[in-house]
Structure formats: C-alpha cells, structure tokens
MIGUMI-798144 format. One record per residue (C-alpha): residue in one letter; x negated, y, z negated. Coordinates in pm, whole numbers, plus 50000, padded with zeros to 5 digits. Layout:
AXYZ...
***
This chain:
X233498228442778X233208264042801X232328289042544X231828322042716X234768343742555X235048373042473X233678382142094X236568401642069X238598373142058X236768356641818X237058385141572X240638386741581X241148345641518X238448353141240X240578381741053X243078351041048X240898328240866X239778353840594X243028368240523X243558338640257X240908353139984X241728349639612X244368369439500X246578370739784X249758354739946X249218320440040X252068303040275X253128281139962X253788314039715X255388348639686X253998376439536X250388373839391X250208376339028X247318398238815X245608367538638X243738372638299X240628354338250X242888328137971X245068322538269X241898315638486X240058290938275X244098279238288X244268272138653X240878263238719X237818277538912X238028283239252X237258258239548X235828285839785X233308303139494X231908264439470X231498264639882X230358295839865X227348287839672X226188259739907X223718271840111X222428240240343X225378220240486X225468191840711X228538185140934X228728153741122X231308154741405X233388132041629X233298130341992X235938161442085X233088183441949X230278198042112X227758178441960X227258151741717X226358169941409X225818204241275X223028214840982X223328250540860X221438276540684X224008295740545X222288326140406X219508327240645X222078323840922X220028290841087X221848266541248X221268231741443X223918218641677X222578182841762X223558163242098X226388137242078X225188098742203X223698099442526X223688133742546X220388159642545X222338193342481X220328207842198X221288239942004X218908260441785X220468291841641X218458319541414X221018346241335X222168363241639X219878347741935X219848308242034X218568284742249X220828259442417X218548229742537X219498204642817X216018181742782X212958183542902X213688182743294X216938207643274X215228227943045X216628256442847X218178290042830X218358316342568X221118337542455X221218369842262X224828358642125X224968328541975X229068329242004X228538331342384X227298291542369X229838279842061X231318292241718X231028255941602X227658271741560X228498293941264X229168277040973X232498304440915X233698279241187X233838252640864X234168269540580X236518298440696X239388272540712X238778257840395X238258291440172X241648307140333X243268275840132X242368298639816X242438259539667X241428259939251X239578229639099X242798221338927X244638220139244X242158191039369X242118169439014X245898175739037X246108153839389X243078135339243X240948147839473X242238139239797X244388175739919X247108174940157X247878204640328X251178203040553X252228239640556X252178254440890X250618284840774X247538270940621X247308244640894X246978273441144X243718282640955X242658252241067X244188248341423X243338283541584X239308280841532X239568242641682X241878258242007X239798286242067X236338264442092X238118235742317X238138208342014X241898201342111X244228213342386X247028232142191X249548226142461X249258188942433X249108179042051X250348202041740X248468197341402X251208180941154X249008176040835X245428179340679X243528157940448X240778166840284X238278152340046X236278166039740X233078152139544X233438153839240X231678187239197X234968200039399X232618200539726X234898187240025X233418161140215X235598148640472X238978162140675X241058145040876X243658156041100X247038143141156X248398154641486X251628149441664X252608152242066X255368150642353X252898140142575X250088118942472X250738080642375X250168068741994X246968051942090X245508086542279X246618102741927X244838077841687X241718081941919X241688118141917X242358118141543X239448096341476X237068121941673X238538147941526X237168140041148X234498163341007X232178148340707X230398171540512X226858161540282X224848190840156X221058192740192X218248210640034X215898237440218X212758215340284X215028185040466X216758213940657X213498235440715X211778201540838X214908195341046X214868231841202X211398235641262X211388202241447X214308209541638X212538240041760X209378223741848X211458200042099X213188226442277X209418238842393X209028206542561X210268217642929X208638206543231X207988230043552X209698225743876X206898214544026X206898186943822X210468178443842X211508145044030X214718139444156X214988108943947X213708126743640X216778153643636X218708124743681X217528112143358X218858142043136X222178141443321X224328136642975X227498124143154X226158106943426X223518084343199X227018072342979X227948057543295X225108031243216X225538009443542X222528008543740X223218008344121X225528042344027X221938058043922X220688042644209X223048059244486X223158093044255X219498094044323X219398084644687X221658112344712X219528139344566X216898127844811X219228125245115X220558163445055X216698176345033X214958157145332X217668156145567X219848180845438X216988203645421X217818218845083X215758232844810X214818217244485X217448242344269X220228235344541X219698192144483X219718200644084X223128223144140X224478190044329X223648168144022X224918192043795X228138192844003X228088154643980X227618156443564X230698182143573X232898161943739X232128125943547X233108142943239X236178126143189X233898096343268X231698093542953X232688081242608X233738111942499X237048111942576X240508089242545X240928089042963X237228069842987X238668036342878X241008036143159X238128042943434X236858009843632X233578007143817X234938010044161X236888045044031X233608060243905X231678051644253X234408062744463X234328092844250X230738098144320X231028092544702X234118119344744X231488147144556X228968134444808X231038141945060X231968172544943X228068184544945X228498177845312X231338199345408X230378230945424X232558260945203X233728233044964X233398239344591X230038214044568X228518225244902X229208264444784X227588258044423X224478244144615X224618274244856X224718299644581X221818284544331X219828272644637X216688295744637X215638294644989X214968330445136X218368344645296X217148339945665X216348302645656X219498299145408X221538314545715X220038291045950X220268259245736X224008260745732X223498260546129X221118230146111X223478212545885X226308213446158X223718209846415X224498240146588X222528248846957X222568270347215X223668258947501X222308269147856X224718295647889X223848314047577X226828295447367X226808288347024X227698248447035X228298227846710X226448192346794X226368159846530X226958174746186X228498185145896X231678201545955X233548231645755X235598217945432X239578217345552X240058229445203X237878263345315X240338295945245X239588324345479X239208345045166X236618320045014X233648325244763X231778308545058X231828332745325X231258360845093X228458341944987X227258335345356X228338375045459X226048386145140X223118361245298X222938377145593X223098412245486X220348406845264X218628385345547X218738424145737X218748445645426X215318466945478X217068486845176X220228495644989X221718515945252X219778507345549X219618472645808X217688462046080X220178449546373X220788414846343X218618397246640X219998358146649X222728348946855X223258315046676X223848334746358X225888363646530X228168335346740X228268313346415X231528338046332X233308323946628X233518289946432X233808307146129X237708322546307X238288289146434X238428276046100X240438304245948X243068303446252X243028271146179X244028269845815X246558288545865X248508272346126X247738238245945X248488247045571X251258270245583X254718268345780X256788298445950X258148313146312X255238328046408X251468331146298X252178361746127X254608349045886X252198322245755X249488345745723X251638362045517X252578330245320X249178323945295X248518357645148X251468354144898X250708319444804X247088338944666X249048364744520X246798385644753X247008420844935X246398418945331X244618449545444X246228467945750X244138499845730X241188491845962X241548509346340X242078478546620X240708496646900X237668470347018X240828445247008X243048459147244X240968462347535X242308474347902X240418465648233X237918491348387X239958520148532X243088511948402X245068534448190X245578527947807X249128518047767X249318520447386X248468492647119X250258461847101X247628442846971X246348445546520X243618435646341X244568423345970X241848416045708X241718393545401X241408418445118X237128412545095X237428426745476X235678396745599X237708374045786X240538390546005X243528381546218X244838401446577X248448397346566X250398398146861X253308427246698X255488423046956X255588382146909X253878375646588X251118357046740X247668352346658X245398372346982X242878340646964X239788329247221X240758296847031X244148295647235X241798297947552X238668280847502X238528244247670X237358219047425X235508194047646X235488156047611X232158154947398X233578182147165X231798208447309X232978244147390X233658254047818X230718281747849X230328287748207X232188318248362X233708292348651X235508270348397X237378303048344X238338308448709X241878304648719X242408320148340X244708343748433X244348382148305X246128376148015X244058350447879X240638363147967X242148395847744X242568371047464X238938360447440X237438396847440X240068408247228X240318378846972X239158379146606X235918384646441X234368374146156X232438401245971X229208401645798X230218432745601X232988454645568X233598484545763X232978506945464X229328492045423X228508517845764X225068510845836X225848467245772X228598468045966X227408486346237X224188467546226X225408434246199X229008432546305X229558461446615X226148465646794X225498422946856X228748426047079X228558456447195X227298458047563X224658486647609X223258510047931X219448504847827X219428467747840X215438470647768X216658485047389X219718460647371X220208432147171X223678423047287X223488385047161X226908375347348X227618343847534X227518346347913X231148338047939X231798370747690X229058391647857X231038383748230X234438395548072X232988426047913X232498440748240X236028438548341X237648446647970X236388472647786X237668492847479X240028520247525X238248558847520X238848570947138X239978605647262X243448576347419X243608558747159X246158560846862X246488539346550X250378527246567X249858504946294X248528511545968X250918489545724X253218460645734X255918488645732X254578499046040X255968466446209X259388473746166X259088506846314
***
C-alpha cells in the first residue's frame, strides 16, 4: 500500500472527523440545545472526555491494515506500528519523525513526516471517529453497551480515514453499519464493520469484515515505555551491504516468505544470483528485482481474500513471467533494476549492450548477438530511455553545462536499435493508412503532445552537387524530445533505414557497402536520412551537440574526428549530404502545416 499523500489531504478528511465535538449537530438531531449542568448529570458524561483521558492505547488490527497492531502514546505523541504475520515492516514514530523498518537485511529509512509512511500511525486515526459520535455514557447503558451506528453521516467518520489510508477500496464495498463495544468504564473495545457491495461475493465480504475489526485494551506507561524502547533497539539491528547475501534479503521478503513452499525460495534465489553473475548487475539492482518480486506476490500472501484462490503452479508461473521481465530490457522490472542499480553511468551504458550481446562487427556495425531483447511492451516515450538518455549524459557530463564528445560507437549505434524498436511499436500496436496516422494514435492513446518544432534539415539530405529541391521529408519527436519519427508528408510514411536494411539469415544486420549495390537512390536516401534516437534534447546545446550531432557528423580533420559511423553510413555520407542552411527552409513546423 501506499501512503505518500499529500498532508493537505489529510487535513481536510481530519476537519471531517472533528467537526462532531460536544455541543454540535450530530446526523441523528437538529439544532443543538444549551444544556445546564442538571440536564448533564441527566444525560450522562461524555464517551469522548473518558477517551480522552486514556493516554496508552493498544489497537490490534486485522489483515487489511498495515500492520498487526498499534500501541500509542497519546500525549507524548509515541507510537508503534507492529508487522502483521510473516511480515518484518516495523514502525517507530516519536512525534513528527519515524522510522519505517523492513528487517535486518532491507534495513530502514527515516522520515521527517510520519503521515508520509501511514496515519494509522496517529492515534486521531482511532479515536477521531469515535469522539465525532459525541456518544454520552447514557447512550451506551441505553443499548447496553454494545452501540450501533447506521447513519450515513456518522458512518462517514468512520469510512473516509479507512479510504484515504487503503484499509478498503471505496469503489468496491460501502460501509452499511458500525458496532462498537464499551467496558464497562464506557472505554470501547472492539468495532466491527458491516459492509455491503455490487461487486464482491458474500464470502469476500465476511472475510474482509473479519479483518476489518479493531480491538482496543489500554496499557500503562512502563509496559508501553518497555515496548517502545525495545522496538527502537530492533530497528538498529541493520546489516551492511557487504554483508548482505542474496539469500539473506530473501529472508525479509514479507510477501514472498507467506508463500512458504520451498523450491519457490529456491528458484527466487537462483534468480538473484543468475541476474548478478551473468546478468552482470549490481548488488542494489538484484535487491530492486526481489523487491519487484515482493510487489507483485502481494495478492499472494494471506493478507488478502484473492490468496485462497491462488494454486502452486499460479504463484511459480507468476514468478517466472517477472523473471522474464528482468530480462527484457525497458520493461517495468528490468527499468526498476536499471534505475536503483548503482553501477557508474559508463559501465551501466555498456551493460545494457552486454545484456543483448551487442558487437561490432568487422565493418564497424553495431550487431545484436545471443541476448536479451527490448520488452514489446517498451513505449517510445518510456521511463526507460529517459533513464538510459540521462546515463549517458552523465556518463559525458564533465559539468552542468558542459560534455566531453561521446567516443563509443557501440553506445552511439545502440540508437539505431533503439528506432527499430520504436518504428516498430508503432506499426505493431496501433492501426491506420499510413505510419503517420498511428503515430498519431499512438500519441492520442497517451493523451500526449507530438512535438513538430525541431528543424529536419540533417534528414532531408540531397546528393553532392545537386540542388535543394525543398523539404519533403519531417522529423517528429515524442514530447521528452528523445525518440523521433521522419515522416514521409507527401505519403505519410515513416523515412526508415529499417525499410532498407537486409536482415540476414543468422539475424544479423547487411553491413558491407556491396550488399547495398543495387539499392537504388531512393533507398540509400532512406538510411542517411532515417530516424535518430537522441541522448538529449536539442535544447540541452552542448549534450546534444556532444552526444547526438558530432558522432555522425563526418569531419575535414579526420586526425580530430570521432565520427563513430558504420562503414555502410560513412560510404553514403559522401554521396548525401545535408542541404547548405543559407537553402534551406523549415516548411513544417505543426501538424497544421500538413494540410497546407
């Protein structure tokens, strides 16, 4: 579950829960009347000045909370938020900081906000709900101790706070009636839930009703000061990543150990080892990986009404299909690794390259060997390639504003591959007349903006000593200005290498200039004019210069050059070259432009 929202939020729902204070309009009455103190001693004393006065509670919860059991400090503002069965997610709060604790191999981090981890971790959370009742002790002997609340206004008291931290989904059950409890001291200690759906079957709502109870006992301040102070002690008891075995992260994995069958621990583990010796990832990526696996077997653990559906051979193939998804590079798993992986941005760069065992062949050409593959899933617009883009410009970065020129061909001719996939996923995913219409489905289906404002000159090259006709040929971008598309504007088709490139038997790219013999004018204008994945945007100057325009660019002083082209590309940029600026016009600068 996730807590991080807004405090904002939080305030608002709380202003909800107070509004019921003594003396004013609660959803069973009118008008508040001025009470004397005869009529007080009348009616009774009130439930929420007896709460009130409690200052160490203990909470024990059912498995739709975060935890199995809550002990507060009220006063003092202390709070411990114990793990649920099987679990290890320790909280520790002391007023406004805490410390949320995933064992001893996960370790911990610490948080200035307590609200940003959970509000079950303010004891408002509880007692907010029941003081808005405005409930006298006459009211409780009157329904001999055992209060039924069934009016919607009070029940949203209740409802809101358990929405807002994830207890319940509001869209699939509504809250119908309350039950609550009281000691005999007019202390509540228990409250039930009696919920109602369209969508969940009578079994799913006795289950969830059942998890949803809260039992209340109350404490005194050396069992909760011994209870604190212990809880604090174990939440120092972290290990160093030096220390930490695959197998021992393994062990803290809350979801994954509820699984409690043996051989899946087994495989889980071989995994972790498989993704760091032949993988060749870091320690932090192979610990992002498990996490991803813990994330995903949520709905796999005993905390929740779909686990007692889930067989053995679900849960494994569950397990393989996030394996696999570590292996296909730009998927959700494989870009979680990529992102917490701490290996320094050049060798980051290169491992994706060694993952799809990428080599130069002996014409200078980037060639993708026995490996792992980009995931078909992969947008052009992806977290992934910004992620990869942002690797190599800090790979070059010698400061904010300035970069060295990129010097490896693998990684400058790994955005070849990187435009075969987006030209690609487009023609695969989305339908239309031409390429241009499904970019633009594609676009629309992400509720995205295509840029059209960057110049197309490099892309609509003429052959040496011929005259620049005018542009036919324009370059659209995915709104990050990474990945673009040369559109054909007088056919709507993609200008592609990919349309001309021979894919040999063994799967390997045509380099040689001779396998291009008979290409035809046309077509050899297709691979020097085609798209090209960028490593920054044109408005990061020095970057893109750096790292995007000077790798391709052909150069006089070929001692000073590093023009990291393919032979096949270095042959054809003799013949095509870009038009002069001083002839060349921008016709196209929107999608308006098209029509024109």
């Amino acid at each position: 579950m996730k807590y991080g929202k807004s405090i904002i939020v939080w305030i608002c729902i709380w202003l909800v829960l107070f509004a019921g204070k003594p003396g004013t309009v609660r959803a069973t009455g009118t008008v508040p009347e001025v009470h004397t103190e005869e009529q007080e001693e009348d009616s009774g004393g009130s439930c929420a000045e007896i709460l009130q006065k409690e200052r160490y509670v203990r909470v024990a919860l059912g498995d739709c909370y975060p935890g199995s059991r809550v002990e507060f400090d009220i006063r003092r503002e202390r709070a411990v938020l114990y793990p649920a069965e099987g679990e290890k997610r320790l909280v520790v709060r002391n007023k406004e900081e805490a410390v949320l604790y995933y064992g001893r191999y996960r370790g911990k981090e610490e948080y200035d906000n307590y609200q940003m981890i959970s509000p079950v971790l303010d004891a408002g959370f509880f007692s907010g709900p029941l003081k808005a009742l405005d409930l006298t002790t006459k009211d409780v002997e009157a329904q001999q101790f055992q209060v039924k609340i069934d009016e919607e206004q009070e029940l949203e008291f209740f409802f809101t706070p358990l929405v807002y931290a994830g207890v319940i989904n509001g869209e699939e059950v509504e809250l119908n009636s309350i039950s609550i409890s009281y000691d005999e001291t007019y202390r509540p200690i228990e409250i039930r839930f009696i919920l109602q759906s369209d969508i969940l079957s009578l079994e799913q709502l006795l289950y969830l009703e059942e998890e949803l109870i809260q039992r209340y006992d109350y404490m005194d301040l050396t069992e909760f000061g011994e209870n604190f102070q212990e809880a604090q002690e174990i939440t120092e008891e972290t290990a160093s990543e030096e220390e930490i075995t695959i197998a021992n992260y393994v062990t803290d994995l809350n979801n994954i150990l509820r699984v409690k069958d043996a051989y899946f621990i087994q495989r889980l583990t071989h995994q972790g080892e498989e993704l760091s010796y032949f993988a060749g990832w870091d320690k932090k990526a192979v610990f992002a990986y498990l996490e991803a696996v813990n994330t995903r077997f949520n709905a796999f653990g005993e905390n929740g009404y779909e686990a007692r559906n889930v067989t053995q051979e679900e849960y494994l193939q569950e397990l393989e299909n996030t394996y696999k998804s570590a292996r296909q590079i730009g998927s959700d798993v494989y870009t979680y690794m990529f992102q917490e992986s701490g290996i320094e941005p050049m060798k980051k760069a290169l491992l994706v390259l060694r993952q799809m065992g990428a080599y130069l062949d002996e014409s200078g050409m980037l060639q993708m060997g026995a490996g792992d593959r980009f995931a078909p899933e992969m947008t052009p617009h992806s977290a992934f390639l910004e992620e990869y883009a942002a690797c190599v410009r800090e790979a070059y970065a010698k400061n904010e504003h300035a970069y060295r020129q990129l010097d490896n061909k693998m990684i400058h001719q790994f955005r070849m591959y990187i435009d075969k996939h987006n030209i690609e996923y487009v023609r695969n995913n989305y339908k239309g007349p031409t390429d241009y219409e499904r970019l633009k489905s594609y676009a629309k289906n992400y509720e995205m903006k295509l840029y059209y404002g960057e110049p197309s000159r490099h892309h609509n090259k003429v052959e040496g000593g011929k005259l620049f006709q005018g542009q036919k040929y324009d370059k659209i971008l995915t709104p990050n200005h990474l990945s673009e598309f040369i559109i054909n504007v007088e056919t709507g088709e993609f200008v592609t290498q990919w349309d001309v490139l021979e894919i040999r038997e063994d799967g390997t790219v045509g380099s040689t200039v001779s396998e291009y013999a008979k290409a035809g004018d046309k077509e050899e204008q297709k691979i020097v004019d085609t798209e090209s994945f960028n490593y920054a945007p044109a408005d990061y100057v020095d970057a893109h210069n750096s790292l995007d325009v000077l790798p391709a660019s052909p150069s006089r002083d070929a001692k000073k050059s590093l023009y990291l082209e393919n032979d096949l590309k270095r042959a054809l940029k003799e013949i095509w070259e870009s038009p002069k600026k001083l002839y060349y016009r921008e016709r196209y600068k929107s999608s308006k432009d098209y029509l024109k």
